[in-house]
N, C-alpha and C positions, 0 to 999 in steps of 0.2 A: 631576214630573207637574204641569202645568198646573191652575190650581182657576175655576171659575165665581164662587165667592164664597167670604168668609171669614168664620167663624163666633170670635165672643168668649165667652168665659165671666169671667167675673168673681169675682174672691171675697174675701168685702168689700165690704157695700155703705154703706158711712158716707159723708164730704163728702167722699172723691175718688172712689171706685168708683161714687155716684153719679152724680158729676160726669161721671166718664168717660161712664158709658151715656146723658148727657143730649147730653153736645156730641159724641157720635158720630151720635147720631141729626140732632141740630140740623143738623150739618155732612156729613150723611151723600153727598150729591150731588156736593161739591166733595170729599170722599177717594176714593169711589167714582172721580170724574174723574180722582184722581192715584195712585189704586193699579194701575186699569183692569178692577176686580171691585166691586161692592160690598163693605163691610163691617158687620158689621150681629151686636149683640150676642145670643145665643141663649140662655142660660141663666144667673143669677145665685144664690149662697150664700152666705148671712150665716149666724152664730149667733143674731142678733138679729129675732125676730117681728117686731119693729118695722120694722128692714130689709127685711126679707121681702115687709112690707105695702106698705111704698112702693115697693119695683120691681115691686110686679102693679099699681100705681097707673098703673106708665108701662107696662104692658100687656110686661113683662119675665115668662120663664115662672124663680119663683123652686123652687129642688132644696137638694136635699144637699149637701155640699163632696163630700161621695165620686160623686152623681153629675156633678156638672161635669168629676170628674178625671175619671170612665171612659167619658165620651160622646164617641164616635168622631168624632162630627161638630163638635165642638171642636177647633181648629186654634191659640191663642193663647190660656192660660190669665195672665188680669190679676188679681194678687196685691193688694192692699190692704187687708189686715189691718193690719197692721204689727207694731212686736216681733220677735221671732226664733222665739218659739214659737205657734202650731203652723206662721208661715208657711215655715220651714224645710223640715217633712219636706213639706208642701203642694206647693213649688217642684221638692223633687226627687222627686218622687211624677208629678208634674206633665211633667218631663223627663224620667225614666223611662219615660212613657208618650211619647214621641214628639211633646210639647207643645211650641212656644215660650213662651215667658214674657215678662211686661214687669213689671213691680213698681218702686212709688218708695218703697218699704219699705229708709229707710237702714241700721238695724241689722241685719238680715237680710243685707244685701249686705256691710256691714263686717264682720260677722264669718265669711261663707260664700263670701268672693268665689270664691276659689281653686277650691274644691270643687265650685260652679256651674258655673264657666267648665269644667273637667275633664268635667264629666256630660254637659253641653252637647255640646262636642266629641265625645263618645263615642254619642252617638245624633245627631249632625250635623241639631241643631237650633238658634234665636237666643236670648239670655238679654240681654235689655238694662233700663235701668234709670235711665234723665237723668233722672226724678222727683226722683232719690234726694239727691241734692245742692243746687241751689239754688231746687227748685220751679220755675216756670217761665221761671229764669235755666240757656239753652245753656251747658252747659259740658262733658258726657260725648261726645257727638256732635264738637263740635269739638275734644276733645281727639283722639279718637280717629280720626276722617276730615282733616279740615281743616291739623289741625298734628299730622299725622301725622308728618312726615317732620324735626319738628326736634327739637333734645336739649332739654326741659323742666328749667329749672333751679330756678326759684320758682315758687309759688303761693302769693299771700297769698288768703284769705278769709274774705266778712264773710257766711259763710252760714247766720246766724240772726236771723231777723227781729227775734223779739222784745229780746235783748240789745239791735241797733243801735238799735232804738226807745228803747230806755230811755238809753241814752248820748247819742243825739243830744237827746233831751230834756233829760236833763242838761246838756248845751254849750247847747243854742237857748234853754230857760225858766232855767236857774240852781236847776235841782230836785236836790234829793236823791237819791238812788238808791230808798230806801224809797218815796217819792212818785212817783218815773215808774215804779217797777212797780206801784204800786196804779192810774197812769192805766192804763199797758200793759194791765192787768185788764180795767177798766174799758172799753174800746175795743175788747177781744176779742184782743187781741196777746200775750197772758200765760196760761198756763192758770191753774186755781188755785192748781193745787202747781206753782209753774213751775222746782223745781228741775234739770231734766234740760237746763233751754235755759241759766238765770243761771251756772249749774255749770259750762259748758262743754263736760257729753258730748254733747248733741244735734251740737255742733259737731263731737266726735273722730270720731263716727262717720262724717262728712263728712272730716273728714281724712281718712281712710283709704284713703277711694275714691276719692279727688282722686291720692294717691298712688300708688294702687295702677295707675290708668289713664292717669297721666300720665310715671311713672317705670316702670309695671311693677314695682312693688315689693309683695312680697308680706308685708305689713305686719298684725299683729294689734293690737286697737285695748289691749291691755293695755302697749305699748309705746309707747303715747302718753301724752306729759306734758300733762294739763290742768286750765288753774286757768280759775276762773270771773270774774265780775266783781261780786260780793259787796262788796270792800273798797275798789272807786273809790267815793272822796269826794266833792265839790263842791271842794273847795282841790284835789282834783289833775287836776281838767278844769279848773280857771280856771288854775291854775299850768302846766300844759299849753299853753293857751292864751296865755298869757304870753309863750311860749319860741318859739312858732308851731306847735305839735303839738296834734292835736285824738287822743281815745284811742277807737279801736275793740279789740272783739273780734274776734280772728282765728287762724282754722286755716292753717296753715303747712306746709307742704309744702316741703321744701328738698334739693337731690342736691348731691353734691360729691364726686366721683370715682365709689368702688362705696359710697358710706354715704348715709343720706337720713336727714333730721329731719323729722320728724311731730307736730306741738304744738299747744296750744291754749293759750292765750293773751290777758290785753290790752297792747296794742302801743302805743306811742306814733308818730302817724303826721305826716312834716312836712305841715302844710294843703295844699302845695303838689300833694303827692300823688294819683294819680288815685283812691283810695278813700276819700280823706278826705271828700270831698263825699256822698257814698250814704250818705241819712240815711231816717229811717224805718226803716219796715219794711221795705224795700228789702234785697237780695242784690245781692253780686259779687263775679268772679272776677277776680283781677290774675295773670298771668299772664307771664313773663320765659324767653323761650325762642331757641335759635338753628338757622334765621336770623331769625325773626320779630320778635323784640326783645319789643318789650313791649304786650300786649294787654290789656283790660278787656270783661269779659261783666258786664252787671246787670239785672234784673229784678225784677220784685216773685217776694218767695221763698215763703213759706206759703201756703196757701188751696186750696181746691177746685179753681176754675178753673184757677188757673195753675201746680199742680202738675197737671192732667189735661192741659192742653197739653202737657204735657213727655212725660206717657205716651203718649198718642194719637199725636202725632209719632215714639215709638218702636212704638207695634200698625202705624204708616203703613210703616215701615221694614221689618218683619218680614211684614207683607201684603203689602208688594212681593216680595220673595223666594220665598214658598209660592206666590204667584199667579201668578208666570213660572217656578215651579219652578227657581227657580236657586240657589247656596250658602247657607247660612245667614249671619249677620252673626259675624266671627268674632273675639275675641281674641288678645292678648297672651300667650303663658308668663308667669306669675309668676313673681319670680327673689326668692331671700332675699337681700337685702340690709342691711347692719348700721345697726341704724338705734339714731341717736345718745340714749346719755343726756341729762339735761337738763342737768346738769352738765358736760357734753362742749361745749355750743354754745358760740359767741362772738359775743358781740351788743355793743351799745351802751347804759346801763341811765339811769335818770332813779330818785331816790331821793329822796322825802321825810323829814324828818326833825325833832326836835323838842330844842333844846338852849339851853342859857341863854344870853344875851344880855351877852356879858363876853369878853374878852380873852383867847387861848389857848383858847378850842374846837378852833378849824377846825382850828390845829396839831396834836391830837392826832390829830380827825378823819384830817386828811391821812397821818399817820406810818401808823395804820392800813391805809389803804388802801397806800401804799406798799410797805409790807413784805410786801401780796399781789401786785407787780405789779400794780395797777391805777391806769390813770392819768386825774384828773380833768379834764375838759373844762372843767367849766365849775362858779363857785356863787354859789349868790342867796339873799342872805338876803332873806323875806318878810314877813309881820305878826310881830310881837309881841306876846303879851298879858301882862302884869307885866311880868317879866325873863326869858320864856322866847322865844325865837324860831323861828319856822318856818324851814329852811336845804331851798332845792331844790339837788341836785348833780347834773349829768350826767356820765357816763361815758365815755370813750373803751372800743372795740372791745377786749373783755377773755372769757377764758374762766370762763364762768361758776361752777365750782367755787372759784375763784381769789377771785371777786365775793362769795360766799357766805361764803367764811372772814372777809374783811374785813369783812361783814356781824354776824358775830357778835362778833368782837373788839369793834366801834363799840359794839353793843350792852353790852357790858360795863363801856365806859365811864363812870366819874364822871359828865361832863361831858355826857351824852346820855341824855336824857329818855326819847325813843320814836323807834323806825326805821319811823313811821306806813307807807310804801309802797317797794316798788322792781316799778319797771314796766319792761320790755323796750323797746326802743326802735329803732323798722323802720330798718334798712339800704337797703331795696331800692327 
């Protein structure tokens, strides 16, 4: 059935559910022109008074979360709590009632994807979600429409702001890690406790669903390996930089028959590379599929605005649909697929390392690695201070369980001080 107009509810009104109701209104004339109904937000619900007070500021009528879910005249419930609880039972409360949904609430969707898409389907309503991933960097839309029709085989992704901020600081000023996350702070890039982003989950969670929508793989995020970026140094961005590799953080997404790798990660990237340059706070998506070859999505990632673009372009998507009455936007099946230990992959590795400065190291070194099958590309001895030397070694293409024995053997040895870093090193 045809609709005159389309009504939003929102719930959550912090800097994006704000945002949302502000640039829906701002731009209300040009959606209106491209949905072919108005759209136009009816009712808002925060737990926050404060929230409260500011959307009757912008003359928004502020309710309950239970009365937004059970207002009939609500066509598109917009989620932006965030977290998984309460916006979980919220979502399917929400679709149970015959709601579409949009939300750029990642954890929510990473760990609910499956479950969504099934509820959705079963009351033949939309569930979409591009917030969720690089804020107002396209990547669910064109995964999903555009390269619909190829076999996705990579995704690298630098989908957290604040990380690439602090790295690219580190490569551009010659800062410490300690020092560009107190700038990151400082600038607003960092929250206080900024473990969830330095850590890497902010990223798995994003893995996930990069996965989940580009593979169809039906991926939990307890099955993703992620290590944070805590223990990049200043020697191993300059030494990096040395070799011509600049080091972001990045979520991985990788298919290789029926099994996918899902990781988070920092990667050593050649300069050459089309991600290497997206510094800032900047997001993107690198993208390796066929027949399309290879593509790059980036945007700026965090913020109010430019993750409400990302929403709004999805309330645009699902007001089209309810306003011509025609299908909802639909998914993928989910398919379990065996998704690899970390120990499983095969990469290429760059390893730091700290050993005296004298004749017969490297021999032992090498015998070690040897006897894992693993074979050295390449090594560079770098400063010295007394008699101890810094030694960079690259890696040829080795199974990383393989990499890890030889790791501890080294570490055993006499002649080896400290196995200060081993960082992964992009293939793709």
């Amino acid at each position: 059935m045809r609709k005159k107009s389309i009504s939003i509810g929102i719930i959550g009104f912090g800097n994006i559910g704000s945002s949302v109701a502000r640039n829906l209104k701002r731009n209300s004339l040009l959606i209106a022109d491209r949905v072919g109904v108005p759209v136009k937000v009816k009712v808002v619900a925060d737990k926050s008074p404060a929230a409260l007070s500011r959307a009757r500021t912008m003359g928004l009528d502020a309710v309950s979360i239970e009365n937004v879910l059970s207002d009939d005249g609500v066509d598109i419930i917009v989620e932006a709590m965030g977290g998984e609880n309460p916006a979980k039972e919220i979502i399917l409360k929400a679709v149970g009632s015959g709601k579409s949904v949009v939300t750029s609430n990642k954890e929510v969707i990473a760990k609910n994807l499956k479950r969504f898409i099934e509820a959705a389907k079963k009351k033949n309503i939309s569930i979409l979600f591009e917030g969720a991933v690089g804020g107002g960097t396209p990547i669910i839309g064109p995964l999903q429409e555009d390269l619909a029709g190829n076999e996705i085989s990579l995704l690298y992704g630098i989908v957290n702001g604040t990380t690439n901020y602090i790295l690219s600081r580190m490569s551009e000023s010659g800062m410490e890690f300690r020092d560009a996350l107190a700038e990151a702070k400082k600038k607003g890039y960092a929250e206080a406790d900024p473990k969830m982003d330095i850590e890497g989950h902010d990223s798995a969670y994003k893995a996930v669903i990069l996965a989940s929508v580009a593979m169809d793989a039906d991926v939990t995020i307890k099955e993703v390996y992620v290590e944070g970026i805590s223990k990049i140094s200043q020697e191993d961005i300059k030494y990096a930089a040395d070799i011509g590799y600049v080091i972001k953080l990045l979520a991985v997404a990788k298919k290789v028959k029926n099994e996918v790798e899902v990781r988070v990660h920092p990667m050593l990237l050649p300069k050459a590379h089309r991600l290497a340059s997206v510094s800032g706070a900047l997001n993107a998506i690198y993208v390796q599929g066929s027949p399309v070859g290879k593509v790059l999505f980036s945007a700026q990632g965090a913020g109010g605005d430019s993750t409400s673009s990302a929403v709004i372009g999805d309330i645009i998507k699902v007001a089209k649909k309810i306003a011509r009455g025609d299908s909802p936007v639909s998914w993928n099946n989910l398919r379990v697929l065996k998704v690899k230990k970390i120990g499983e992959i095969v990469s290429r590795y760059y390893i730091r390392l700290r050993a005296p400065d004298r004749s017969g190291v490297l021999a032992g070194i090498s015998k070690a690695f040897a006897d894992q099958k693993v074979s050295i590309q390449a090594v560079v001895q770098k400063e010295t201070v007394g008699n101890v030397a810094t030694i960079v070694i690259l890696i040829h293409d080795v199974l990383e369980k393989n990499l890890l024995k030889a790791i501890s053997k080294i570490k055993k040895l006499p002649v080896v001080k400290e196995v200060c870093n081993v960082i992964r090193v992009a293939s793709g």
